[in-house]
Structures are given as structure tokens and as C-alpha cells.
DONUBA-608843 format. One record per residue (C-alpha): residue in one letter; residue number from 0; x, y, z; chain. Coordinates in Angstrom, 3 decimals. Example, Ala and Ser with C-alpha at 12.3 -4.5 7.8 and 13.67 -1.06 7.14 Angstrom:
% residues 2
<r 'a'; 0; <12.300; -4.500; 7.800>; 'A'>
<r 's'; 1; <13.670; -1.060; 7.140>; 'A'>
//
This chain:
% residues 332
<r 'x'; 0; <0.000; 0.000; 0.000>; 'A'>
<r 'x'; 1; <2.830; 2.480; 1.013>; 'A'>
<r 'x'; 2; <4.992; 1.638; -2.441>; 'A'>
<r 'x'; 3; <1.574; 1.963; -4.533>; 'A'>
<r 'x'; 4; <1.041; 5.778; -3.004>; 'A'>
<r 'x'; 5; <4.869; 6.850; -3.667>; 'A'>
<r 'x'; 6; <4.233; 5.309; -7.227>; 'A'>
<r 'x'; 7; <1.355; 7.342; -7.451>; 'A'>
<r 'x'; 8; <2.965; 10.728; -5.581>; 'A'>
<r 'x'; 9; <6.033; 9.987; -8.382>; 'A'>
<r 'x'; 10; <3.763; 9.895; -11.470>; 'A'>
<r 'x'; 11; <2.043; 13.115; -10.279>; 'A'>
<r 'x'; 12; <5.312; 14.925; -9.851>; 'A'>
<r 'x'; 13; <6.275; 13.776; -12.979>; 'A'>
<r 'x'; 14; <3.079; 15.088; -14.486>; 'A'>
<r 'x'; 15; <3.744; 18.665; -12.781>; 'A'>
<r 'x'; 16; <7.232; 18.368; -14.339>; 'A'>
<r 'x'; 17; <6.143; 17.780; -17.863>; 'A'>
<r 'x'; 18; <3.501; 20.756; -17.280>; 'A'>
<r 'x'; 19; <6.061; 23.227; -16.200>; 'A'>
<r 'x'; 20; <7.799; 22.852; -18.955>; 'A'>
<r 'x'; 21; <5.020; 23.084; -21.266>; 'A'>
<r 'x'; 22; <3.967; 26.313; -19.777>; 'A'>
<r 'x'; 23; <7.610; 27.826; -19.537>; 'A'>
<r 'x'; 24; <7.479; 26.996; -23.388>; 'A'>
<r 'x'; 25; <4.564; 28.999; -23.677>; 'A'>
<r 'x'; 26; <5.309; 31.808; -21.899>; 'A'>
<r 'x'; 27; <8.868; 32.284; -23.767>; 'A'>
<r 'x'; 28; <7.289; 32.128; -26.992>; 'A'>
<r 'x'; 29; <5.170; 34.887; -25.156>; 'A'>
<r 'x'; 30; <7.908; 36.665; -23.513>; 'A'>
<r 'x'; 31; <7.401; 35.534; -19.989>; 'A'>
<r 'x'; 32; <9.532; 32.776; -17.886>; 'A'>
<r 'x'; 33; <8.015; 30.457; -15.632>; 'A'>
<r 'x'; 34; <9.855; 28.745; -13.320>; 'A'>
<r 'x'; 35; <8.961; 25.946; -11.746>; 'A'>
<r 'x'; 36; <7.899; 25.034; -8.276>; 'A'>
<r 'x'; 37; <10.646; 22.599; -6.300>; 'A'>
<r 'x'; 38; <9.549; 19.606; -4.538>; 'A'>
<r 'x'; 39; <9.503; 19.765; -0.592>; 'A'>
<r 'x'; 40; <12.753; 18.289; 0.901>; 'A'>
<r 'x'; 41; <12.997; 14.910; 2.391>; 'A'>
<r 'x'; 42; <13.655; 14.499; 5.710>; 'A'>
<r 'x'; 43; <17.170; 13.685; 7.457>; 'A'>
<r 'x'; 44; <15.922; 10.806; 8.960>; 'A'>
<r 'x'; 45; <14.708; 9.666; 5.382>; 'A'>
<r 'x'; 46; <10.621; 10.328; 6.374>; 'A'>
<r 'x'; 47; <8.817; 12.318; 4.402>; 'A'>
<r 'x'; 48; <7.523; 15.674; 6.140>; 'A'>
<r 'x'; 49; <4.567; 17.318; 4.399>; 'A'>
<r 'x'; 50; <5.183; 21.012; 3.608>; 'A'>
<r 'x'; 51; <2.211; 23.069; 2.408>; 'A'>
<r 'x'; 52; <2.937; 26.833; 1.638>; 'A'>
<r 'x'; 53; <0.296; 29.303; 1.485>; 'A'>
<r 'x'; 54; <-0.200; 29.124; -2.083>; 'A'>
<r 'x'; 55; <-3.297; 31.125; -3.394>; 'A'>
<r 'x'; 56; <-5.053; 31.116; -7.083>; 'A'>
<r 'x'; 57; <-3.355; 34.047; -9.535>; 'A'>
<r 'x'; 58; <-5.416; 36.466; -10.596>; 'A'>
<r 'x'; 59; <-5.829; 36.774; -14.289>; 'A'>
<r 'x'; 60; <-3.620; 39.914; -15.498>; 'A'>
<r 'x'; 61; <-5.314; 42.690; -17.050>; 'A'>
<r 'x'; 62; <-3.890; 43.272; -20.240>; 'A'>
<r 'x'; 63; <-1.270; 46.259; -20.897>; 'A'>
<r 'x'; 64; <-0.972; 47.775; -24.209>; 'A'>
<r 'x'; 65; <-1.850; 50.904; -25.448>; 'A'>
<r 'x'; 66; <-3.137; 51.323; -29.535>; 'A'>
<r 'x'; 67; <-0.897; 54.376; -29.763>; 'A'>
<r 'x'; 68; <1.488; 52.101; -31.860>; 'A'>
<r 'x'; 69; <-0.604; 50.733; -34.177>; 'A'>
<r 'x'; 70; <-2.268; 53.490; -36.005>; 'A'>
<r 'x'; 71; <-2.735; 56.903; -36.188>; 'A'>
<r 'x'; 72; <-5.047; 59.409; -37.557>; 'A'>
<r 'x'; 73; <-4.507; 61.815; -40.166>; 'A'>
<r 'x'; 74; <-5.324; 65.349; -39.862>; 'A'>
<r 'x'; 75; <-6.463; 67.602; -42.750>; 'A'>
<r 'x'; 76; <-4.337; 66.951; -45.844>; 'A'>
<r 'x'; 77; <-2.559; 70.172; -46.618>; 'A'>
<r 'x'; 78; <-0.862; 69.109; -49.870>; 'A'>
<r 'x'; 79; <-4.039; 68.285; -51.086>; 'A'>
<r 'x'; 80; <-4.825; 71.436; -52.640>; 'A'>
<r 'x'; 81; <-8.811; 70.810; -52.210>; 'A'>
<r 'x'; 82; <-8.709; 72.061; -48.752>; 'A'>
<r 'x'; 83; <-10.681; 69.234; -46.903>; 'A'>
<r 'x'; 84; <-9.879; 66.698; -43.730>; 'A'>
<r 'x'; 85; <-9.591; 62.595; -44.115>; 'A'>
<r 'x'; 86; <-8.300; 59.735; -43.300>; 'A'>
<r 'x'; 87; <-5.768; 57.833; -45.601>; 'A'>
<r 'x'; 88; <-5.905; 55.645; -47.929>; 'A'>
<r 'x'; 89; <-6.488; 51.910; -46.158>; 'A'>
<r 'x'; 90; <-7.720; 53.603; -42.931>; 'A'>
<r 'x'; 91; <-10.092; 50.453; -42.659>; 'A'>
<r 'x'; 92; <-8.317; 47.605; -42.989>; 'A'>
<r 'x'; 93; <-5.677; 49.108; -40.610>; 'A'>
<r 'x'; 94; <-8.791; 49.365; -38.018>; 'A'>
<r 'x'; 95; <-9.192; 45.658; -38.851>; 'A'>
<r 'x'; 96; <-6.023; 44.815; -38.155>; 'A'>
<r 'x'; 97; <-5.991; 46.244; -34.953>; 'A'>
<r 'x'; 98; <-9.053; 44.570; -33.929>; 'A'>
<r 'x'; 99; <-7.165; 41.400; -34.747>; 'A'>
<r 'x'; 100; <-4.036; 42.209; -32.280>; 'A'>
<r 'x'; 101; <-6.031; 43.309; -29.629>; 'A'>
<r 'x'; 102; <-7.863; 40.691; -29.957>; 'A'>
<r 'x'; 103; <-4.450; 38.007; -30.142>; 'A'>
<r 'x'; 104; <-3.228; 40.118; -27.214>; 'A'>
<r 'x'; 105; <-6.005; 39.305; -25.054>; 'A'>
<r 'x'; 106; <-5.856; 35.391; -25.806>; 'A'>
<r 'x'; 107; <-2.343; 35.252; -25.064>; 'A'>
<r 'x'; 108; <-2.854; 37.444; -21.530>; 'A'>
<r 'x'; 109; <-5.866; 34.953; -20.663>; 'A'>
<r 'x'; 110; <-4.074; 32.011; -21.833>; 'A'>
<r 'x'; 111; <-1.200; 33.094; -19.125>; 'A'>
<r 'x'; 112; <-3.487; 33.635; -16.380>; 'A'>
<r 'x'; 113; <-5.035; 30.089; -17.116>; 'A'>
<r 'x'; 114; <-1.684; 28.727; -17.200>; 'A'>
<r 'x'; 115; <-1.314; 30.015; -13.647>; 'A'>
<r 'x'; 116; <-4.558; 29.035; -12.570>; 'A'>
<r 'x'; 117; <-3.965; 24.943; -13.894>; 'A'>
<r 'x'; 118; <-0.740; 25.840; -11.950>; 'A'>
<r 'x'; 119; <-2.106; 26.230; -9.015>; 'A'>
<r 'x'; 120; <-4.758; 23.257; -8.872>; 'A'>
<r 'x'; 121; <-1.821; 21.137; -10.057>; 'A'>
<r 'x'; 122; <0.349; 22.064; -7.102>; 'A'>
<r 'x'; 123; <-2.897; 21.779; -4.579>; 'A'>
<r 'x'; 124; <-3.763; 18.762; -5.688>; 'A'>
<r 'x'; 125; <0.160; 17.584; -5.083>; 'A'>
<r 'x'; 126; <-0.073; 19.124; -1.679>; 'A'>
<r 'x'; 127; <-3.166; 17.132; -1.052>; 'A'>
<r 'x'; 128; <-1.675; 13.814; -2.484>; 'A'>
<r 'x'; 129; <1.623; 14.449; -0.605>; 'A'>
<r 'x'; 130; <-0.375; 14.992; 2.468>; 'A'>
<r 'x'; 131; <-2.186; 11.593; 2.329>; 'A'>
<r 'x'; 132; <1.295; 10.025; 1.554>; 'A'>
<r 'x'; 133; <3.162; 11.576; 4.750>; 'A'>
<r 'x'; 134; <-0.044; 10.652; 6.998>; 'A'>
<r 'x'; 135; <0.229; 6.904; 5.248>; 'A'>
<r 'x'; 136; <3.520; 6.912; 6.050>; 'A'>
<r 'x'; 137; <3.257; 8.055; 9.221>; 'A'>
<r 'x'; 138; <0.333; 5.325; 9.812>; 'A'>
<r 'x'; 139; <3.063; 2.623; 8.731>; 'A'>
<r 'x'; 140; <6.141; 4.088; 10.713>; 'A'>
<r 'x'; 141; <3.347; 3.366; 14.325>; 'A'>
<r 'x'; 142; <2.429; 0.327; 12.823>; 'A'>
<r 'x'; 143; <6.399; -0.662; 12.557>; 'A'>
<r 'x'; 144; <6.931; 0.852; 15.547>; 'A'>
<r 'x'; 145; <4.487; -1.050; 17.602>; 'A'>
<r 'x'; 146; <6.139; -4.138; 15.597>; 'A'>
<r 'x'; 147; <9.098; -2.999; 16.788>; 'A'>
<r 'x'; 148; <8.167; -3.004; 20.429>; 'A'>
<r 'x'; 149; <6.484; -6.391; 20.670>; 'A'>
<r 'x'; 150; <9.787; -7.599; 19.072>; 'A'>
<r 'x'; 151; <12.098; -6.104; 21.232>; 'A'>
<r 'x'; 152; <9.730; -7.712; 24.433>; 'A'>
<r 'x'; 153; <9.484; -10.921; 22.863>; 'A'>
<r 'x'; 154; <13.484; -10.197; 23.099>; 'A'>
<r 'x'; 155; <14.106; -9.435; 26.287>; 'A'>
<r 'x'; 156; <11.807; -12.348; 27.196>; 'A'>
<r 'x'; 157; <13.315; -14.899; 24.918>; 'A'>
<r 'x'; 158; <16.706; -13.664; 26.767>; 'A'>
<r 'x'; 159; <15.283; -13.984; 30.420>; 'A'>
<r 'x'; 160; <13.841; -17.609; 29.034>; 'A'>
<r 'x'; 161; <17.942; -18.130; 27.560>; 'A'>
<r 'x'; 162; <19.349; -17.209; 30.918>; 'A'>
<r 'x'; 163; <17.128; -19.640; 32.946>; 'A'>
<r 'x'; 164; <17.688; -22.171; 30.916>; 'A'>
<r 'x'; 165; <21.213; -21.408; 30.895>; 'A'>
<r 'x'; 166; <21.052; -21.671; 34.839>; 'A'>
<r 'x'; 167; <19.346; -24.813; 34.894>; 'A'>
<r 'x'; 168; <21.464; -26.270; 32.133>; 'A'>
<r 'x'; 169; <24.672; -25.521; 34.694>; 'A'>
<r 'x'; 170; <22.539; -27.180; 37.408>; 'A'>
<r 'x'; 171; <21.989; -30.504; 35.631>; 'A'>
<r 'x'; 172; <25.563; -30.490; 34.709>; 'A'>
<r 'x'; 173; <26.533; -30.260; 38.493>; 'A'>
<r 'x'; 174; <23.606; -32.959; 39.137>; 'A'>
<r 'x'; 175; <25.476; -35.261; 36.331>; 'A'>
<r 'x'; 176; <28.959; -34.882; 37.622>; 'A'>
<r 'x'; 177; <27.807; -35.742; 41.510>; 'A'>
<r 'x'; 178; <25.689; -38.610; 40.051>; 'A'>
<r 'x'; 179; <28.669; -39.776; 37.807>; 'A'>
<r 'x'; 180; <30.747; -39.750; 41.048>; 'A'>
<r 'x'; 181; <28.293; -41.401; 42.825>; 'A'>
<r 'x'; 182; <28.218; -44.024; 40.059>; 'A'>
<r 'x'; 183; <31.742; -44.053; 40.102>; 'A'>
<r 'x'; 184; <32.045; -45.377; 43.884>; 'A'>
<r 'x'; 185; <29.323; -47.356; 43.305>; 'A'>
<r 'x'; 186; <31.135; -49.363; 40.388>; 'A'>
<r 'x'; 187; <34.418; -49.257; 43.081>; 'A'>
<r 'x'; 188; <31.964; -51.264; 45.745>; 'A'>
<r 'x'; 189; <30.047; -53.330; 43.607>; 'A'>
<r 'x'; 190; <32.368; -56.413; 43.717>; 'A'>
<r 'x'; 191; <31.699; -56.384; 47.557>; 'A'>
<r 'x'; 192; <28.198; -55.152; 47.256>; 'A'>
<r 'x'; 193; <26.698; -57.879; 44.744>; 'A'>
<r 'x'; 194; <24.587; -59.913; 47.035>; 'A'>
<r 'x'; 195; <23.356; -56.517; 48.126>; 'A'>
<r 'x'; 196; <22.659; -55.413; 44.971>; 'A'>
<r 'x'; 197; <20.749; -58.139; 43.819>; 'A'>
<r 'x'; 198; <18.548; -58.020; 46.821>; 'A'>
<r 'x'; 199; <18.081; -54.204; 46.477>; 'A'>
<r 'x'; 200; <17.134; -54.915; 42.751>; 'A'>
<r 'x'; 201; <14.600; -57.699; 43.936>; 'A'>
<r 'x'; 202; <12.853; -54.916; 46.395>; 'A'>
<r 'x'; 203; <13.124; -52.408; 43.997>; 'A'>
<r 'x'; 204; <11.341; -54.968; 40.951>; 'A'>
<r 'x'; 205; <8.748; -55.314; 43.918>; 'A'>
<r 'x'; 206; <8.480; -51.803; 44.783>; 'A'>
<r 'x'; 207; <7.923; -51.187; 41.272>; 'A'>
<r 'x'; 208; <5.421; -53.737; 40.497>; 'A'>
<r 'x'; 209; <3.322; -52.440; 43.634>; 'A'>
<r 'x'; 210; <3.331; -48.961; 42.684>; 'A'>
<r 'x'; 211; <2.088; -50.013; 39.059>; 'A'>
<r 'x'; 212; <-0.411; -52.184; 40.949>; 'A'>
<r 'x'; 213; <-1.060; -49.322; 43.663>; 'A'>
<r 'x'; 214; <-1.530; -46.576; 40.333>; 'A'>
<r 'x'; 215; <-3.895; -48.774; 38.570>; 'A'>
<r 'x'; 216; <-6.341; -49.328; 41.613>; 'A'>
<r 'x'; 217; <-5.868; -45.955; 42.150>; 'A'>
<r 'x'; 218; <-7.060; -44.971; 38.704>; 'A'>
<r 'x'; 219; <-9.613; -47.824; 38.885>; 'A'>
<r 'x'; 220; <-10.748; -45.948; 42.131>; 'A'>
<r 'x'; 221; <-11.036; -42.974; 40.329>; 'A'>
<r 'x'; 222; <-13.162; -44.002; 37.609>; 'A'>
<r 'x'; 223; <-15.440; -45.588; 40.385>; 'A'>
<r 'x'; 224; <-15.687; -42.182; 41.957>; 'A'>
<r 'x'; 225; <-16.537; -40.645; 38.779>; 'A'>
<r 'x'; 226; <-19.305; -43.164; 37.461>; 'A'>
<r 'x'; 227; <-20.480; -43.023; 41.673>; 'A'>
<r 'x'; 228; <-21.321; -39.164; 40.828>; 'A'>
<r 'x'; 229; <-22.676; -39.333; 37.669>; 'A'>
<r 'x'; 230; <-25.062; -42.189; 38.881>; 'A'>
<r 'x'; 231; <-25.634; -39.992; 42.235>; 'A'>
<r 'x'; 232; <-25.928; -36.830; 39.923>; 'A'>
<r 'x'; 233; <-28.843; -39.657; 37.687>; 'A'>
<r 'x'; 234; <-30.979; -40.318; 40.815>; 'A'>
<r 'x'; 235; <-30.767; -37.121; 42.166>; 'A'>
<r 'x'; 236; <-32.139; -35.727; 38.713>; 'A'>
<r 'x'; 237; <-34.994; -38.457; 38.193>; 'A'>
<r 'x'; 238; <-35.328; -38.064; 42.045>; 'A'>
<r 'x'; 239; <-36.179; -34.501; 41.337>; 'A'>
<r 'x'; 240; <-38.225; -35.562; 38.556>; 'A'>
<r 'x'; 241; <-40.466; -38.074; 40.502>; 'A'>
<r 'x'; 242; <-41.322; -35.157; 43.108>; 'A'>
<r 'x'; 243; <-42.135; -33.058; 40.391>; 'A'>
<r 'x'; 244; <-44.538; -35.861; 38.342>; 'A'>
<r 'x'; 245; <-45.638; -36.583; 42.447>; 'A'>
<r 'x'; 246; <-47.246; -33.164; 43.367>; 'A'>
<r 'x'; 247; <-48.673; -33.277; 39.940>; 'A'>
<r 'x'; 248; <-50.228; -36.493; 40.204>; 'A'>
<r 'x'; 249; <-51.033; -35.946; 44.137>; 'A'>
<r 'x'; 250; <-52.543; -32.218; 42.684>; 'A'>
<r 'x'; 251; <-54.684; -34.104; 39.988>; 'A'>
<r 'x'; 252; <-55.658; -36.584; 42.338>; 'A'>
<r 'x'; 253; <-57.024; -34.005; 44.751>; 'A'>
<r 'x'; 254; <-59.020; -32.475; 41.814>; 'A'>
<r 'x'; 255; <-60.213; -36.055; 41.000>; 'A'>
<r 'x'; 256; <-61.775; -36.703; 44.720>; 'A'>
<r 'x'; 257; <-63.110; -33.405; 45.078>; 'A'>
<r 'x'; 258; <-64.631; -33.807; 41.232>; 'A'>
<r 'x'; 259; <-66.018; -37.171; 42.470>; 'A'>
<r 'x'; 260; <-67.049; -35.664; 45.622>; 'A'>
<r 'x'; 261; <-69.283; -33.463; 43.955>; 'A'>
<r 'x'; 262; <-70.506; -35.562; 41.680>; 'A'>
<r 'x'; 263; <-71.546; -37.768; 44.714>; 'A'>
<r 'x'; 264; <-73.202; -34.734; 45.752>; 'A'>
<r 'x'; 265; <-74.798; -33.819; 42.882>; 'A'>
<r 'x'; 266; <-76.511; -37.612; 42.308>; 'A'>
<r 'x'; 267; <-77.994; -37.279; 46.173>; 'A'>
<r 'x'; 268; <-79.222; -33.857; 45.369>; 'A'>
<r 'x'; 269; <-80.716; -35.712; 41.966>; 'A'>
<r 'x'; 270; <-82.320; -38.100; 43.529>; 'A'>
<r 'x'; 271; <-83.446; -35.831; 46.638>; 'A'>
<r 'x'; 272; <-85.333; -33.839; 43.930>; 'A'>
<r 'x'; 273; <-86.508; -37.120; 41.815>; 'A'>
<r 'x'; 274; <-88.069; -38.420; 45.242>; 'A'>
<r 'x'; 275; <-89.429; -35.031; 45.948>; 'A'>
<r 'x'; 276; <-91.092; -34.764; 42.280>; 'A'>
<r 'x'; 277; <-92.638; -38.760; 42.929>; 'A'>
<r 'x'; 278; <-94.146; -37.522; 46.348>; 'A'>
<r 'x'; 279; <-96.009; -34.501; 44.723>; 'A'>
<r 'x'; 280; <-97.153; -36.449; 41.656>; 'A'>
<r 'x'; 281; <-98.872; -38.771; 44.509>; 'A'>
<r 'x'; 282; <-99.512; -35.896; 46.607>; 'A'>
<r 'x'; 283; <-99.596; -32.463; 45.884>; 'A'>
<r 'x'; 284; <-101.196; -31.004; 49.015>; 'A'>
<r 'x'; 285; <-97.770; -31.496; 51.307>; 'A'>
<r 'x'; 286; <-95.475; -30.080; 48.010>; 'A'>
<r 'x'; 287; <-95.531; -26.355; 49.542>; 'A'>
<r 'x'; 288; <-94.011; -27.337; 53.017>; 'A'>
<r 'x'; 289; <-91.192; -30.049; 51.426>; 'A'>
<r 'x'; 290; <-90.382; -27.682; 49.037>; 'A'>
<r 'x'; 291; <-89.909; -24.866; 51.640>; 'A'>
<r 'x'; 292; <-88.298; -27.217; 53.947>; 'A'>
<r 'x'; 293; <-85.634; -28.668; 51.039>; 'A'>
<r 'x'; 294; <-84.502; -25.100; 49.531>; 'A'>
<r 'x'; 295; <-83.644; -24.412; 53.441>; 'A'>
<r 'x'; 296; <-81.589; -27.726; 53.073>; 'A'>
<r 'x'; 297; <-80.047; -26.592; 49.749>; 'A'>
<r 'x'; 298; <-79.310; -23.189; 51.201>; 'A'>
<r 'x'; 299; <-77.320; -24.578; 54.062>; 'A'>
<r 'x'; 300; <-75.809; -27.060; 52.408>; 'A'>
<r 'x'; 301; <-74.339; -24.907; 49.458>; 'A'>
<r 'x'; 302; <-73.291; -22.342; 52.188>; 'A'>
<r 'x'; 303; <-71.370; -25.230; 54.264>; 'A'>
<r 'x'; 304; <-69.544; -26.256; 50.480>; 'A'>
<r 'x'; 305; <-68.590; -22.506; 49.550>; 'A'>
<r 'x'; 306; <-64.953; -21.953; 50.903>; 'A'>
<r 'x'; 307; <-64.377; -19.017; 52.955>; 'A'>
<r 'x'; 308; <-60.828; -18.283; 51.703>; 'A'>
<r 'x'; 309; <-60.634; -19.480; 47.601>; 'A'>
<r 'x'; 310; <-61.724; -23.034; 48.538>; 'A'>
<r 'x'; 311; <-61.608; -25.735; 45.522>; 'A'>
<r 'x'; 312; <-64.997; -26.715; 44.908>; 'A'>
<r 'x'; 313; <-67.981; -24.410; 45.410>; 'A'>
<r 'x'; 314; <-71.924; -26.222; 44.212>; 'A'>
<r 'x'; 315; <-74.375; -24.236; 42.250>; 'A'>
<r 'x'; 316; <-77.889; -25.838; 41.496>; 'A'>
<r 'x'; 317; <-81.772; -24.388; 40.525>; 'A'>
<r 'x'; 318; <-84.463; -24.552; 42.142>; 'A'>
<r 'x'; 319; <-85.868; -27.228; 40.709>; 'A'>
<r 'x'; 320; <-82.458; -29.272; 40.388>; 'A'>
<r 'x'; 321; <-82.678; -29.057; 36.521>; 'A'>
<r 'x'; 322; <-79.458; -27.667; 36.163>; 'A'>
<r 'x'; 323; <-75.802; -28.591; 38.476>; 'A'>
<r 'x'; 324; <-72.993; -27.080; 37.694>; 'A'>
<r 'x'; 325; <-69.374; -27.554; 39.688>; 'A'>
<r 'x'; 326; <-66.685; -24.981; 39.613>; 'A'>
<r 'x'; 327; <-63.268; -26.278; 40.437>; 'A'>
<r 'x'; 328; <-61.098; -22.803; 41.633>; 'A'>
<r 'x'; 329; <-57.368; -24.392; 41.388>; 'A'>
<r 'x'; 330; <-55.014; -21.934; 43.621>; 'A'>
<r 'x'; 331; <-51.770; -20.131; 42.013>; 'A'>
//
């Protein structure tokens, strides 16, 4: 990314260069010298440091000349002999040709001030592209820098690392020497120490093959332990489970003896008011006093069911008992 913008900052110099000179052309054929604009210097350090002068659009110069030069008028001819004023012979295609100077002379003064003008966005627009350069630059030179920093840490800590594995590099060499001595004497006693050795072998093969015995019921332990909580972790979660399903069940069951409670209720109340309706069929002069006496009953008896404090099962009937209806109130 940071080559492609100094390709790009070198063509437009180059571009600037190849206008300058273009323009310098111009304005010697014209009389007038331009001299070109030199690039901002790099810096010691080899960064690039973005200059921008105060550079401000020309203003287009007025054209300077004066048609004193190219013609002039005639006064009264006194050669003439006739005595009368005009102009000379020509007079209008001199007039013509004036027009066409002035005219030249103001193309070439506009064409100068233009010049300047494509100058000027040339060089702004190189002060802009130089400006995103530097500030990609600069964006790279913190990016290389903070590169630069996690290098020089991983460094210092691959050199701390060095020198403590340096140190315990000098420790296992003293640890070798004192076990080659050791090993040394050893091999100076082991003609006198055989019997020993052998025995201390023997212990050590048993030693051995109890730790390898004592490691694997310890890992067989350990897998014990582990299948011990995941079946305690089973029964505690289908334990949990049951109690849940439980109070359910024990909930629906409570709903299912109360509903059959009622409907108990309800049949006796049925067949209070079937027996009722035989007895007045047979004889209607005592149906005024039952019927007082059983809508007492009813009264009661649905006050006694109604709960005082959002009971389960509250009984509503007619007077008649043509209609029963339960309402089951199931707390929160």
C-alpha cells in the first residue's frame, strides 16, 4: 500500500514536471519565464515531512498595451490642394487589423493567467496527495513501531527464558557430575556389594510392580468415583423428577376426589329432587311445606360447600335441580 502511493505521488510529480515545462514553453514564446515550483525536501531521517505553503489562485492579469502604436489618424491633408480633412488611404483595414491584435493580445494574456490558474490546482492537488502520503507513512512508521516493540519484548523475554535455561542447564551439569561420582564409587563397591545389589534390585522390581499395581487401583478408584457421581448426579435428577410428576399427580388426584365428591353430591341432590317430584305427583297437598323445607336444606348445604378463603370446589344448582354445575377454583 505504502509503495503503490509513492508510485502514485512519483507519477504526479512527474506530471507537474512535464507541465512546467510546457507552460515555460509557452510563456517564452510569449515573452514571460516560468519557473517551476521545487519539490519539498525529504527528511534527514529519510521520512517524508509534508510542507504546504500558502499558495493562493493568480489572478488573471489585465492586459497592458496601449493602440498608440498601431495606427494613427490623419489630420487635414494640406498638400491636397482641395482644402478638406480625411483619413488615408487603407484607414479600414488598418482598423481591422488592430481589432485582430487586440484581440491576439487578449488570448495570449488569458491564456497566461489560465496557465497560472492549472498551476495552481496542479500544485494543490500535489499538496493534497503528498499529504495523504506523509499521513500513510506516518500510519506505517506506528504500525512498525508497535512491531518494533512487541519484538524487542518478545526479546528481552526470549533472553530472560535463555538465561534460565542457561542456569538450569549448569545445574543438571553439576547434578550429572555428583551422580557420575556417585556411580563411580558405586562401580568401586560393587564387587563387595553384589549380594546386596541383587537383593536391592529384587525390592526395587517389587516396589515397582506395587506402585504399578497401587496406580492402577488408584485410577480404577477414580473411575469408580466418577461413574459413583454421575449415577448420584442420575438419581438425584430423576429423584427430582419423581417429586415433580408426584405433586402433579397428588394435585390431579385431589381435583379427582373433590370432582367425584361433587358428583356424589350432585346424584344425592338428583335423587333428593326425583323423590321429591314422585311424592307430589302422589300428593300435591304437602309439596308447599317439602319444598320450603328442602330449599332451606339446599341453602345450608351450598353455604357449608362454599370456601371461605378461595376453597376448591364451590356447588351451584336451581331450584328445581334441573341444572348442576361444579366450579373447580385451582389456587396459584
Amino acid at each position: 500500500m505504502h509503495g503503490t502511493g509513492l508510485r502514485s505521488l512519483l507519477g504526479q510529480l512527474v506530471i507537474v514536471v512535464i507541465l512546467a515545462q510546457v507552460l515555460g514553453r509557452l510563456h517564452k514564446r510569449n515573452g514571460y519565464h516560468y519557473r517551476p515550483q521545487q519539490p519539498p525536501p525529504l527528511h534527514q531521517n529519510g521520512y517524508f515531512e509534508p510542507h504546504h505553503p500558502a499558495v493562493e489562485p493568480p489572478e488573471p492579469e489585465k492586459p497592458q498595451h496601449s493602440s498608440k502604436g498601431y495606427y494613427s489618424q490623419s489630420g487635414g491633408g494640406g498638400g491636397s490642394g482641395k482644402g478638406s480633412a480625411g483619413y488615408s488611404i487603407g484607414s479600414g483595414l488598418r482598423s481591422i487589423a488592430q481589432g485582430s491584435a487586440d484581440q491576439a493580445y487578449s488570448a495570449v494574456a488569458n491564456q497566461h493567467a489560465a496557465a497560472k490558474q492549472a498551476a495552481y490546482i496542479a500544485q494543490n492537488t500535489l499538496a493534497q496527495a503528498a499529504s495523504q502520503a506523509a499521513a500513510t507513512a506516518q500510519a506505517a512508521l506506528v504500525g512498525k513501531q508497535v512491531v518494533l516493540q512487541e519484538l524487542e519484548q518478545q526479546a528481552a523475554e526470549a533472553q530472560r527464558s535463555l538465561s534460565r535455561e542457561l542456569e538450569q542447564l549448569k545445574a543438571a551439569k553439576i547434578s550429572a557430575k555428583l551422580a557420575q561420582q556417585t556411580a563411580q564409587a558405586a562401580h568401586h563397591h560393587i564387587s563387595v556389594l553384589t549380594a546386596a545389589v541383587n537383593n536391592a534390585k529384587s525390592v526395587a522390581e517389587q516396589a515397582e510392580q506395587t506402585s504399578t499395581e497401587v496406580n492402577n487401583q488408584l485410577a480404577s478408584q477414580s473411575t469408580m468415583v466418577g461413574q459413583a457421581k454421575n449415577r448420584l448426579e442420575q438419581v438425584e435428577e430423576q429423584l427430582h423428577q419423581a417429586r415433580v410428576d408426584f405433586a402433579a399427580t397428588k394435585e390431579s388426584a385431589l381435583k379427582a376426589a373433590s370432582s367425584a365428591a361433587a358428583a356424589q353430591v350432585n346424584a344425592s341432590k338428583a335423587a333428593q329432587h326425583a323423590t321429591i317430584g314422585l311424592h307430589e305427583s302422589t300428593n300435591p297437598s304437602a309439596h308447599g311445606h317439602e319444598g320450603q323445607e328442602l330449599s332451606g336444606e339446599e341453602e345450608s348445604y351450598d353455604e357449608h360447600l362454599a370456601p371461605s378463603g378461595g376453597g376448591e370446589i364451590s356447588l351451584g344448582h336451581t331450584a328445581h335441580g334441573e341444572e348442576i354445575t361444579e366450579h373447580v377454583r385451582t389456587p396459584y
